[in-house]
C-alpha positions as CSV (number, residue, x, y, z in Angstrom):
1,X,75.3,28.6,34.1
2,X,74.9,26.2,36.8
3,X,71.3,24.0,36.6
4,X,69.4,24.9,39.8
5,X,66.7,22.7,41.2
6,X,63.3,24.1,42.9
7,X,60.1,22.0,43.0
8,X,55.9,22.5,42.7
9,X,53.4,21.6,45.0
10,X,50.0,20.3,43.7
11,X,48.2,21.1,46.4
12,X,45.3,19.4,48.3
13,X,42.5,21.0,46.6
14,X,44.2,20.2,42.9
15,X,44.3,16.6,44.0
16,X,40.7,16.4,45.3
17,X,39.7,18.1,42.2
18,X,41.2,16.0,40.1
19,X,43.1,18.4,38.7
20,X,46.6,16.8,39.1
21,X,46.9,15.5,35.2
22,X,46.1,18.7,34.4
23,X,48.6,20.4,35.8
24,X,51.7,18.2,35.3
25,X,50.8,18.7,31.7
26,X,51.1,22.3,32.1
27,X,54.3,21.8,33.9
28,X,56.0,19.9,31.5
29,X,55.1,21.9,28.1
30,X,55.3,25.5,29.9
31,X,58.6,25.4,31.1
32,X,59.8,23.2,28.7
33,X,63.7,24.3,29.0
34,X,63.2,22.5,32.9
35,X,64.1,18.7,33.3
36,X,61.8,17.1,36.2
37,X,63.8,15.7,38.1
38,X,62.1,13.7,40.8
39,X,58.5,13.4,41.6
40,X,57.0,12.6,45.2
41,X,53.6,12.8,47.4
42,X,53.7,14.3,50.5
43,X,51.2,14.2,53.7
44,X,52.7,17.3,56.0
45,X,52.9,17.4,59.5
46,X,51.9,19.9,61.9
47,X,56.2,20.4,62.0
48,X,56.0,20.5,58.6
49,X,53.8,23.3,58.1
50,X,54.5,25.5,60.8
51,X,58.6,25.5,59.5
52,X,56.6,26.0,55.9
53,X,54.5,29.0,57.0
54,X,57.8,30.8,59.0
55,X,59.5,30.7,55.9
56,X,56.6,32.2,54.4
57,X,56.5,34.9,57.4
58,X,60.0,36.2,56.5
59,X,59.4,37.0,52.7
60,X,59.3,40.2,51.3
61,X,55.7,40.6,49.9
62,X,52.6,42.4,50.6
63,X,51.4,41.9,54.0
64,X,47.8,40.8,53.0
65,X,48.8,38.3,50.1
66,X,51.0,37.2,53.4
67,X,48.8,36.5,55.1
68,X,46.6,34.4,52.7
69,X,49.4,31.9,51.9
70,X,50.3,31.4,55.4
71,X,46.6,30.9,56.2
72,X,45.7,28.9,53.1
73,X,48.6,26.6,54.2
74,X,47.6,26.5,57.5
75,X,44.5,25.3,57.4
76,X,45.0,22.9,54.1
77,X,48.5,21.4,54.4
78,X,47.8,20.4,58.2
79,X,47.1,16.4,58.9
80,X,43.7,17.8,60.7
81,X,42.5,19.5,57.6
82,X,38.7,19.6,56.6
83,X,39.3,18.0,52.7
84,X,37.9,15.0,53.2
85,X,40.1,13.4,50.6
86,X,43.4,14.2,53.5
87,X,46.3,16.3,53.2
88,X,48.0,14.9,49.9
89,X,50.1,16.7,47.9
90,X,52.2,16.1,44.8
91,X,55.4,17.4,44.8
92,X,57.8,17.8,41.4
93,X,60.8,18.5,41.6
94,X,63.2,21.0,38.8
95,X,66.2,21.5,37.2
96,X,67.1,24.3,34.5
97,X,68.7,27.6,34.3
98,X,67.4,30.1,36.4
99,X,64.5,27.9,37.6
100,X,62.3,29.6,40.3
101,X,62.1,32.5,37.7
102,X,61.4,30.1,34.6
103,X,59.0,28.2,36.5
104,X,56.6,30.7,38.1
105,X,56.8,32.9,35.0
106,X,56.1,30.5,32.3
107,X,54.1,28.0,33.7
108,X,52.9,28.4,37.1
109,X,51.8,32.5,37.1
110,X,51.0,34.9,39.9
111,X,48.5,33.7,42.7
112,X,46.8,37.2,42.5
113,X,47.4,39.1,40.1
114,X,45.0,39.2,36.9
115,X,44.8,35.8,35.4
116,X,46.7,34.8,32.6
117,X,44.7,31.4,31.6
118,X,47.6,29.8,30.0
119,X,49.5,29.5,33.4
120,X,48.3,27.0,36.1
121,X,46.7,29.5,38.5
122,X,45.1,31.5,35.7
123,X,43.4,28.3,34.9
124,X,43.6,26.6,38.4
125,X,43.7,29.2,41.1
126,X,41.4,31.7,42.4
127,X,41.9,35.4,44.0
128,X,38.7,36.8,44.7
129,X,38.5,40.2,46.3
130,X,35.6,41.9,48.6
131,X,34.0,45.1,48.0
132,X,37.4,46.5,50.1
133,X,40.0,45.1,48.0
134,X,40.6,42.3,50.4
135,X,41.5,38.8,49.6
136,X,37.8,37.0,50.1
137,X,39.0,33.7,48.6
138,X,41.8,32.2,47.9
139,X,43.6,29.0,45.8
140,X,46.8,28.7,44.2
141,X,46.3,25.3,42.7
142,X,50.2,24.8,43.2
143,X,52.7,26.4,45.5
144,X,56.1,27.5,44.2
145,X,59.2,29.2,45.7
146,X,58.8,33.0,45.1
147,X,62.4,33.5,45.1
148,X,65.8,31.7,45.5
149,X,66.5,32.2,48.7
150,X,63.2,31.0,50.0
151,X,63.9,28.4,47.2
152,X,66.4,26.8,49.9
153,X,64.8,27.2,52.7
154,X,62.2,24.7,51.3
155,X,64.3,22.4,49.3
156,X,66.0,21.7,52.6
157,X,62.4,21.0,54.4
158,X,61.1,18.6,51.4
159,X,64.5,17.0,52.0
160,X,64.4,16.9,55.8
161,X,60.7,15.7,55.9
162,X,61.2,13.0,52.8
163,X,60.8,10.1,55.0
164,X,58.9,11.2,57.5
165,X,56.0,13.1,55.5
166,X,55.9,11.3,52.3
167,X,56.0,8.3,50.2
168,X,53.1,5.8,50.1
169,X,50.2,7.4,51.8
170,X,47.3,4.8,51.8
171,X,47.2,5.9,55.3
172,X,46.3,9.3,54.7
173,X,42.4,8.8,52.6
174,X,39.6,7.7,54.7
175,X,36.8,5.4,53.4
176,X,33.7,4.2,55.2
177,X,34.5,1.5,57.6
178,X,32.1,-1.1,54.7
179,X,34.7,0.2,52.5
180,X,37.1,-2.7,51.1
181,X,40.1,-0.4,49.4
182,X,42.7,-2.0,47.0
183,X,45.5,0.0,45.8
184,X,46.7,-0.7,43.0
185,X,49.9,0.4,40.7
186,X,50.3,2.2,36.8
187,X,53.3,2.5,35.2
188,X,53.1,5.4,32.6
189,X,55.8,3.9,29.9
190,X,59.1,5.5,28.3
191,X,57.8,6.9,25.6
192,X,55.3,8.8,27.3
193,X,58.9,10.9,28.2
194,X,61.0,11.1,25.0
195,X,59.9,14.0,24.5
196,X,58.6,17.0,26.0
197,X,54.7,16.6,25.6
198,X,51.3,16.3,27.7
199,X,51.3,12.8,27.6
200,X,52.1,12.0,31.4
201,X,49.1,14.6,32.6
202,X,46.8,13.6,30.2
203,X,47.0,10.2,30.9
204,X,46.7,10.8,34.3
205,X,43.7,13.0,33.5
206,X,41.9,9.7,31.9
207,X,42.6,7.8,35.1
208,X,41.4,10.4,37.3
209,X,37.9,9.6,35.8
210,X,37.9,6.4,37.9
211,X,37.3,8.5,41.2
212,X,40.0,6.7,42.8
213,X,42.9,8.4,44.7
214,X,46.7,8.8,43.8
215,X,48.3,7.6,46.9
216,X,51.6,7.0,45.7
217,X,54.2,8.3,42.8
218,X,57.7,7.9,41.6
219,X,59.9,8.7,38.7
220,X,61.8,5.2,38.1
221,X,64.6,3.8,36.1
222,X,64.2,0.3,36.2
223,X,67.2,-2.0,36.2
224,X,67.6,-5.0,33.9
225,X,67.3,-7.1,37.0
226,X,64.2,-5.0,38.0
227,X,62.6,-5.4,34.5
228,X,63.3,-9.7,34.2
229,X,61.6,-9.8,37.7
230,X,58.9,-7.1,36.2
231,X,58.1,-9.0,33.2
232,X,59.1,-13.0,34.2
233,X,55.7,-14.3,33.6
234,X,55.8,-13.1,30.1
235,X,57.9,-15.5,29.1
236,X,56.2,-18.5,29.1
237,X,53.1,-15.6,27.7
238,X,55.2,-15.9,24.8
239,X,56.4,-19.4,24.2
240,X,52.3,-20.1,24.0
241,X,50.6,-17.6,22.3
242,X,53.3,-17.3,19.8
243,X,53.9,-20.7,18.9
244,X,51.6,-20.6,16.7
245,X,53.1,-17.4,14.5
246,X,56.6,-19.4,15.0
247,X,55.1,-22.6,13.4
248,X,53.5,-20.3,10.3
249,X,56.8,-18.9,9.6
250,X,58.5,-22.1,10.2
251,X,56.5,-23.7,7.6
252,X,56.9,-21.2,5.5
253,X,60.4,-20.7,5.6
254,X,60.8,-24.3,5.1
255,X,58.7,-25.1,2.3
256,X,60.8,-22.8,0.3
257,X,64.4,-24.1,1.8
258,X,63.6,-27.3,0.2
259,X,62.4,-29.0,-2.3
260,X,61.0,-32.0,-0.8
261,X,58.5,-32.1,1.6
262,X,58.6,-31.8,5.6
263,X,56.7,-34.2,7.7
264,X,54.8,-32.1,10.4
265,X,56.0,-34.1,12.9
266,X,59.3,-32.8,12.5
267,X,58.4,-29.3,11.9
268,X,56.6,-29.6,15.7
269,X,59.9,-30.7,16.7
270,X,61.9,-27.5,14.9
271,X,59.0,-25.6,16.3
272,X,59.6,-26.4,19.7
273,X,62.9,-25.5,20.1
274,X,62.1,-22.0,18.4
275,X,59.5,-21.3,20.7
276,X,61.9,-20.8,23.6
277,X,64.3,-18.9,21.6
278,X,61.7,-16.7,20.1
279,X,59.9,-16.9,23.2
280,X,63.3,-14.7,25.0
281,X,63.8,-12.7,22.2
282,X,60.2,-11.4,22.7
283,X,61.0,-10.6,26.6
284,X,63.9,-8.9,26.1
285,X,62.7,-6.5,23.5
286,X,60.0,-5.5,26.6
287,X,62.5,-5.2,29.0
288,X,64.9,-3.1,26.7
289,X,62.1,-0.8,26.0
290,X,61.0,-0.5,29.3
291,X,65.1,0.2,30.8
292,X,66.6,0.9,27.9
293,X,69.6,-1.7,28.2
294,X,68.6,-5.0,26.2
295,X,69.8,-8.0,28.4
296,X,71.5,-9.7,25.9
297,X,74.1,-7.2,26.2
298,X,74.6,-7.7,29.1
299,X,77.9,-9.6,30.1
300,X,78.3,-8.5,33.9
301,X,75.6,-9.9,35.6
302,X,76.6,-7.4,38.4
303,X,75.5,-4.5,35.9
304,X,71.8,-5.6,35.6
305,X,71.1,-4.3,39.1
306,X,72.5,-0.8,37.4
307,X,69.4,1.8,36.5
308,X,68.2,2.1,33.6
309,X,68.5,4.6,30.7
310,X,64.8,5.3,30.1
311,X,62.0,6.4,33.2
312,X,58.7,5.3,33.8
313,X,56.4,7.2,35.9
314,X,54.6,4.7,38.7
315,X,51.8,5.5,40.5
316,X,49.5,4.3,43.3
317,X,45.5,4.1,42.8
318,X,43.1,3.7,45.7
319,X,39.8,3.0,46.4
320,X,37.0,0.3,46.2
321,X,37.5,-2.0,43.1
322,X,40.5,0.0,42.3
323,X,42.5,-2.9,40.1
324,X,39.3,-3.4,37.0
325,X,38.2,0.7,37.4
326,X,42.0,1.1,36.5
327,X,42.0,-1.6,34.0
328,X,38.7,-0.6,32.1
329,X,40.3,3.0,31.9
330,X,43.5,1.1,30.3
331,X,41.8,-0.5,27.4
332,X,42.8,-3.6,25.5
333,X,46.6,-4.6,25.5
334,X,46.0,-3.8,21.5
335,X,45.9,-0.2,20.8
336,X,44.2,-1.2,18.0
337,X,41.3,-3.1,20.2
338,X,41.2,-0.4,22.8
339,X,37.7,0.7,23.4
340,X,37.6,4.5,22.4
341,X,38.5,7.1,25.5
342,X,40.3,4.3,26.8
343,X,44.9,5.5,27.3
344,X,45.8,2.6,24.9
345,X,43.2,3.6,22.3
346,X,44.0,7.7,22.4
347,X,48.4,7.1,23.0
348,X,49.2,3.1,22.3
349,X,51.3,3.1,18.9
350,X,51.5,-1.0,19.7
351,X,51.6,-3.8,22.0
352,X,54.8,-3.1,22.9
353,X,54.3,0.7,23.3
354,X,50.8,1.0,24.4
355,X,51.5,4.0,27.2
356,X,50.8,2.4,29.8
357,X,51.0,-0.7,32.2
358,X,48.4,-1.8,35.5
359,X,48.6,-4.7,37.8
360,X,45.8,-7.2,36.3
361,X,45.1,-8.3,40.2
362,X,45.6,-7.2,43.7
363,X,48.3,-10.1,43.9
364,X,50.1,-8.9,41.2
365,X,50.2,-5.2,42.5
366,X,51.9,-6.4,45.4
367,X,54.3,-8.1,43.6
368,X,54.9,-5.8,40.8
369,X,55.1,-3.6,43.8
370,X,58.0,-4.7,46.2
371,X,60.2,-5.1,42.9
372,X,60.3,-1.4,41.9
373,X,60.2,-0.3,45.4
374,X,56.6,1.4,46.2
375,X,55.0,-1.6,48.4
376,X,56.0,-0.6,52.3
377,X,58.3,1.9,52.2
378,X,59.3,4.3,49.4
379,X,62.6,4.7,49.6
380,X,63.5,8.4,49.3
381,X,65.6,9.9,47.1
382,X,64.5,13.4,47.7
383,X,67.6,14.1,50.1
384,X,69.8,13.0,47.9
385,X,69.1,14.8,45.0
386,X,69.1,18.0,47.0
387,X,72.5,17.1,48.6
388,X,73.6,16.8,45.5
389,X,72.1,20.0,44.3
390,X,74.0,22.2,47.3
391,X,77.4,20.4,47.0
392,X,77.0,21.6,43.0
393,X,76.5,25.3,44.1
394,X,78.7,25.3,47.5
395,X,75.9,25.8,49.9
């Protein structure tokens, strides 16, 4: 059978509610036989969401359960909406077998019928009914398509409105005009997606408790070329703090090649040649683990501007003081040092594989920035992917 693609929409509310770790946690374990595919925030326009509601007009449901997505939409997805935290919206997107119906079943559940709490809207949505059986209140936590055929009509509008309605949305959440924003950027590492698990979410969750705003995210495969820019200042990171370990083993190593003695002197010599070999050999294990291809096997120097074979997740932070309220959430660079409740103290195996990465400045957050892509413009590659997705079925 033919993989299918549909998406999820974290709404508004989620977002504002912190919610959104929550439920890509949900997402990923639920419907487990699903791949996620692409991931991308969204600020709708007024064209946006009145092509959005039509679609939702034509569908063949009850008339009142109608009528309260059309209006929830309305009135939340618009640019003028009253969430003070803006419009946002996180958009996943899905490939599996039969994947509107594996989605909505398993992980996202029905918007009004009786909860089922280990679905997203049983835990996340409300339904509440008046003394008339009529929809009072109402909150899906996450929009889906109901069906394939509604499934296209929205694929094609996330596609069509890509550029136009999403990407990096600093724009999109106010602060008061003493306010001094930073944004700043998180990369969730590779091994946070090996596997299926709730890593990505809950990681996410522990940087929600910063009260800043997601303003920006990506699923990336960084290039080789993309991870020696990335991680450049390492190297001379290495050749100093680990001269010192070089030296020990040099010594070592030495004293029991020989059975005379070395003079220092010329140790410090042996030792500073090492240091730059040892220095390399410590950058390109990072850059390996963070694409997957280790440089040094790399003969074309055309193929390190080819993506890589692992993802990352990168995200955008907002708000006043954003880079140390995102670093003090990260913990030590030591798992082992990590304050508790801190991501490297609950999911760092390492130094290496300590979950997750965050620019140590503003400066650096616009560098680290413009080299994977997320500092201007976010380059879309939502119409793409759903191009690809109707040449594959012929539509």
């Amino acid at each position: 059978m033919a993989q299918e693609l549909t998406y999820t929409l974290i709404t508004p509310y989620s977002l504002s509610k912190s919610r959104t770790g929550a439920i890509i946690s949900r997402l990923l374990t639920l419907a487990e036989d699903l791949e996620l595919a692409a991931v991308r925030m969204y600020a709708p326009s007024d064209a946006f969401v009145d092509r959005y509601i039509a679609t939702i007009r034509e569908m063949a449901m009850k008339p009142d359960v109608k009528e309260a997505f059309a209006r929830y939409i309305d009135e939340n997805l618009r640019p003028n909406t009253l969430n003070p935290a803006g419009n946002r919206c996180v958009v996943l997107f899905f490939r599996g077998e039969s994947v509107v119906e594996v989605l909505k079943k398993h992980a996202v559940g029905s918007a009004v019928d009786e909860p089922s709490g280990d679905t997203i809207r049983g835990a996340y949505g409300d339904c509440i009914l008046d003394a008339d059986g009529r929809i009072k209140y109402f909150e899906p936590a996450v929009l889906v398509a109901p069906d394939p055929e509604t499934n296209i009509k929205h694929l094609k509008l996330l596609a069509e409105f890509a550029d136009t309605d999403g990407g990096i949305l600093e724009r999109v959440v106010k602060f008061p005009a003493s306010a001094k924003p930073e944004t700043t950027l998180v990369l969730l590492k590779p091994d946070n997606f090996s596997r299926k698990s709730t890593r990505p979410g809950n990681i996410i969750d522990i940087f929600s408790r910063t009260g800043l705003r997601i303003v920006g995210m990506k699923l990336i495969s960084m290039s080789v070329a993309q991870g020696e820019e990335f991680y450049g200042p390492l190297v001379d990171v290495f050749r100093r703090k680990l001269r010192g370990v070089v030296a020990g083993k040099l010594r070592d190593a030495v004293s029991k090649a020989f059975e005379f003695e070395v003079e220092d002197a010329t140790v410090e010599k042996m030792v500073d040649l090492l240091a730059d070999v040892n220095a390399r050999h410590e950058f390109n294990r990072i850059v390996e683990y963070m694409t997957g291809v280790n440089p040094a096997d790399v003969k074309d120097p055309a193929d390190k501007a080819k993506l890589g074979k692992v993802r990352c997740m990168a995200l955008l932070y907002r708000g006043e003081n954003a880079v140390a309220k995102i670093r003090e959430r990260l913990g030590a660079t030591d798992p082992g040092k990590a304050a508790p409740g801190t991501v490297r103290s609950a999911f760092g195996r390492d130094l290496m594989r300590n979950a997750a990465h965050a620019s140590d400045s503003v400066e650096n957050s616009i560098r680290e920035r413009r080299i994977i892509g997320l500092l201007d413009k976010d380059e879309s590659l939502i119409p793409d992917l759903v191009s690809d997705y109707f040449c594959a079925v012929g539509d």
